[in-house]
C-alpha positions, 0 to 999 in steps of 0.5 A: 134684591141681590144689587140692593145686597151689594150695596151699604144699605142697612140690611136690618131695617126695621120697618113701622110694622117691627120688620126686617127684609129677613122676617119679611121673606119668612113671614109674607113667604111660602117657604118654597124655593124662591123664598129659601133663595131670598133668605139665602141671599139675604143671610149671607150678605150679614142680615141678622137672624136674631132680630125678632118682631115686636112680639119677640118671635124670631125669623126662625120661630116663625119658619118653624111655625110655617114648616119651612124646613129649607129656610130653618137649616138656612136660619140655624145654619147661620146661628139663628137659635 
């Protein structure tokens, strides 16, 4: 992932379910260390933190609403609101 990263690539692709790479590693992750990491990666290399699903609910609602405390500092730290 972290070659991905360094590359052009469009860090905010939506995918056909409404997702990005960041929503993806909150919502399909258990919030643990690895998943945290990812999420690290993934907001310093400029993924957006205000991109919501379909439904509106923001990568940073969904780590609240998982208990995944390490990756709501990441999120807000980042500016996530």
């Amino acid at each position: 992932m972290r070659i991905l990263l360094a590359t052009a690539i469009d860090k905010d692709h939506v995918n056909k379910l409404g997702w990005t790479a960041l929503l993806e590693a909150v919502v399909l992750g258990d919030g643990g260390p690895v998943y945290t990491e990812i999420v690290g990666d993934l907001v310093r290399a400029g993924a957006s933190v205000a991109i919501a699903d379909r439904d509106g609910v923001t990568p940073l609602a969904h780590a609240r609403r998982r208990g995944q405390t390490a990756i709501v500092g990441i999120l807000e730290a980042a500016g996530a609101r």
